[in-house]
C-alpha positions in Angstrom: 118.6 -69.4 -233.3 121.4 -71.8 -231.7 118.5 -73.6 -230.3 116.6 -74.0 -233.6 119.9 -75.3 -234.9 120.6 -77.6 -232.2 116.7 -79.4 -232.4 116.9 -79.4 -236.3 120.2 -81.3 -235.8 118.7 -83.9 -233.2 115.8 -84.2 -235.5 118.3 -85.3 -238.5 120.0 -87.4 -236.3 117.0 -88.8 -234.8 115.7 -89.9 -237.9 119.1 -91.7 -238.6 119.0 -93.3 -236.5 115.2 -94.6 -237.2 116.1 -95.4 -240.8 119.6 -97.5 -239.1 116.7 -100.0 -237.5 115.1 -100.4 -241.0 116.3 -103.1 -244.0 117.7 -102.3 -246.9 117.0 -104.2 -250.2 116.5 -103.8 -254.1 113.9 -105.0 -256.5 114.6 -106.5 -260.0 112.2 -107.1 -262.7 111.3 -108.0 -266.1 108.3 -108.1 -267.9 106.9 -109.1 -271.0 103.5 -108.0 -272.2 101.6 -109.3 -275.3 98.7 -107.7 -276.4 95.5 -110.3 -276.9 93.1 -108.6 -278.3 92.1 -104.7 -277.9 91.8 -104.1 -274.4 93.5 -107.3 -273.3 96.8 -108.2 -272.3 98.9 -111.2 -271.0 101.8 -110.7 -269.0 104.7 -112.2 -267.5 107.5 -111.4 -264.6 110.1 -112.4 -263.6 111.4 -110.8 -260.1 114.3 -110.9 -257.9 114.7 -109.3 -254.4 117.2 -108.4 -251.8 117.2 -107.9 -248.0 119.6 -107.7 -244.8 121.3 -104.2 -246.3 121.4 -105.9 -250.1 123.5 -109.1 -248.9 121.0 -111.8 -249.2 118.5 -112.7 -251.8 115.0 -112.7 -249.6 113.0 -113.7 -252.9 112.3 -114.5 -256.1 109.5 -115.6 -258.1 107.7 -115.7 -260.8 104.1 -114.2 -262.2 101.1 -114.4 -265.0 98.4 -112.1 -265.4 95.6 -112.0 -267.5 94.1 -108.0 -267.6 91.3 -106.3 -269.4 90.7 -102.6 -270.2 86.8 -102.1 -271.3 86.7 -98.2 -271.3 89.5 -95.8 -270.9 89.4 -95.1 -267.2 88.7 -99.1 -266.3 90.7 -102.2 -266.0 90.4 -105.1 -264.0 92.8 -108.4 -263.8 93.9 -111.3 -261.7 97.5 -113.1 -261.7 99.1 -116.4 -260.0 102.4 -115.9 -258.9 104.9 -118.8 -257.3 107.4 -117.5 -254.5 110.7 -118.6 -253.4 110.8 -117.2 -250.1 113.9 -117.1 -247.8 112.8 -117.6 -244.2 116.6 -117.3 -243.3 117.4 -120.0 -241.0 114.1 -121.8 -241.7 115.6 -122.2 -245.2 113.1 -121.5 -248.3 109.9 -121.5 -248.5 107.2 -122.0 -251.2 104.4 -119.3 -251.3 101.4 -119.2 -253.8 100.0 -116.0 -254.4 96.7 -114.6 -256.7 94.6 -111.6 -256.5 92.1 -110.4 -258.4 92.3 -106.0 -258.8 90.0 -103.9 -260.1 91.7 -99.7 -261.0 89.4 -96.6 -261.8 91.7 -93.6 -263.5 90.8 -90.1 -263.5 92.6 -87.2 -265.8 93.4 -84.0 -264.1 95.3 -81.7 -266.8 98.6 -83.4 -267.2 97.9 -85.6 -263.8 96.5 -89.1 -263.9 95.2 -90.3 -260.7 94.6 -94.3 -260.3 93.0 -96.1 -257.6 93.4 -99.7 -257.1 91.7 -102.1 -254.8 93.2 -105.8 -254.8 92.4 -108.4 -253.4 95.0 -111.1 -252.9 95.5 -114.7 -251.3 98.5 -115.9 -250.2 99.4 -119.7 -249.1 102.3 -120.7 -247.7 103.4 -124.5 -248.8 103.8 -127.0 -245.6 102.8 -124.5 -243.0 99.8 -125.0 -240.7 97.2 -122.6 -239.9 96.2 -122.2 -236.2 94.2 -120.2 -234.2 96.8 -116.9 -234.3 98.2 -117.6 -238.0 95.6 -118.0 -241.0 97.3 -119.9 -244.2 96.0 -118.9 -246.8 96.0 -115.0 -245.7 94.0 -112.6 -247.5 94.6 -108.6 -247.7 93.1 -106.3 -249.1 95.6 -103.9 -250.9 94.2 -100.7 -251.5 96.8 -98.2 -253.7 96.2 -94.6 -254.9 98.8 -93.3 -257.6 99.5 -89.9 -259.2 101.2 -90.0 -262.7 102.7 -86.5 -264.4 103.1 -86.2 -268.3 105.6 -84.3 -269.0 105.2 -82.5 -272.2 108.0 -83.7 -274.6 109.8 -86.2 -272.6 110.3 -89.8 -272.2 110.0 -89.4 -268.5 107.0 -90.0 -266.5 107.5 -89.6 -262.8 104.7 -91.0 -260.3 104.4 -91.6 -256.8 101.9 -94.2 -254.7 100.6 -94.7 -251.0 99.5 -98.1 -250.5 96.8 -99.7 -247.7 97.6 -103.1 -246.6 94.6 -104.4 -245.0 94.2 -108.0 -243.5 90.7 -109.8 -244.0 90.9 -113.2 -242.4 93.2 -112.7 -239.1 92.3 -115.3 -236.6 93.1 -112.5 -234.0 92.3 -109.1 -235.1 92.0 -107.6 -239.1 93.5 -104.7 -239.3 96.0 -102.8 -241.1 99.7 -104.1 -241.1 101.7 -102.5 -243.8 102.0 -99.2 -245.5 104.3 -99.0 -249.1 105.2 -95.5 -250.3 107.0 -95.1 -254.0 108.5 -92.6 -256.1 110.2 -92.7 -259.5 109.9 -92.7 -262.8 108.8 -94.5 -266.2 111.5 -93.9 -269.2 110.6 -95.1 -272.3 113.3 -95.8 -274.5 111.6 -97.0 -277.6 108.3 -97.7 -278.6 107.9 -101.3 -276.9 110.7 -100.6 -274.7 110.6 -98.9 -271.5 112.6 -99.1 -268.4 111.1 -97.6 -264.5 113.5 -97.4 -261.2 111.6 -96.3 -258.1 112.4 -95.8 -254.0 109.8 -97.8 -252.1 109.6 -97.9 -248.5 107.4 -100.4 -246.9 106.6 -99.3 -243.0 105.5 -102.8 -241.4 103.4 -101.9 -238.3 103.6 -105.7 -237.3 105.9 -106.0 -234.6 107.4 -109.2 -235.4 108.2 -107.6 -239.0 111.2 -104.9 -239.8 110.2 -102.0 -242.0 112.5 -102.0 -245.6 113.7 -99.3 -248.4 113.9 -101.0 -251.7 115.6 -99.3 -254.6 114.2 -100.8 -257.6 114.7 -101.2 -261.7 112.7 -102.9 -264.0 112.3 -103.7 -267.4 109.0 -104.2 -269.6 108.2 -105.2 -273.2 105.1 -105.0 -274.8 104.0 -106.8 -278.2 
């Protein structure tokens, strides 16, 4: 038994001491929504986030996006969004960002399950592609996502694994980054709801640190 105790402890400690190498940040967001037409929606976001154990803003920026839902379990969009991206010593950076997503939902009693495949194009302003670094670089960002209704309540938990895959690597594609989530949706009125979420982002990349985010956000819909 003492030996149990003893390897659970150096298990717990061991994985301190892997979370002590990680980042810590937070996310902050705001979104309005305005409905088009039936099935189609405009949005904007605003977003702010954190780094280096919450002491330094590592970006902000700034997104539109245009989606469609055709049929209940379909929707498809595509956004732009403009980074500011601190590169620390290097000072900031410009980034310009789209991506184009397509999301299937299934019902399973009181369970929605979502998967999304994205496609998304990032270029970085002033910076020169070479034969080991492509500008723009394209992922593919494949997310599944459970959803619970809770009957009677404003809350609506979820939780997502998401597939970062590269497409146009000059040395190798392959997959780079894995995000998990958990949290919850809260609605507090009828357009008004409010979400905070943990998110952990495990960067297989050497040359990148793995981060937990703690994150809020806002959105309104009209």
């Amino acid at each position: 038994m003492k030996k149990k105790i003893v390897l659970l402890l150096a298990g717990i400690l061991y994985c301190a001491l892997l979370a002590a190498q990680d980042d810590f940040g937070s996310i902050l967001s705001v979104e309005v929504t305005k409905k088009l037409t039936k099935g189609l929606n405009l949005s904007f976001e605003e977003e702010h986030r954190s780094y280096l154990n919450f002491s330094e803003t590592s970006r902000f920026s700034h997104s539109l996006e245009l989606s469609y839902k055709p049929f209940k379990y379909l929707k498809v969009g595509g956004a732009y969004n403009l980074m500011n991206y601190n590169r620390g010593e290097k000072g900031w950076e410009i980034r310009h960002r789209y991506y184009f997503y397509t999301t299937g939902y299934w019902e399973v009693g009181r369970f929605t399950v979502s998967l999304r495949e994205r496609f998304q194009s990032t270029k970085r302003q002033g910076v020169k592609e070479t034969a080991k670094r492509a500008n723009p670089k394209f992922y593919l960002r494949s997310r599944l996502n459970v959803d619970y209704n809770i009957r009677k309540s404003k809350f609506a938990p979820f939780a997502s694994v998401e597939l970062y895959n590269t497409l146009n690597d000059p040395q190798n594609n392959r997959m780079d980054r894995v995000r998990l989530t958990a949290g919850t949706d809260y609605k507090l009125k009828k357009n008004h709801a409010v979400q905070v979420y943990y998110r952990y982002t495990n960067n297989l990349d050497e040359d990148e640190i793995s981060i937990h985010h703690f994150g809020a956000g806002y959105t309104f819909k009209f």
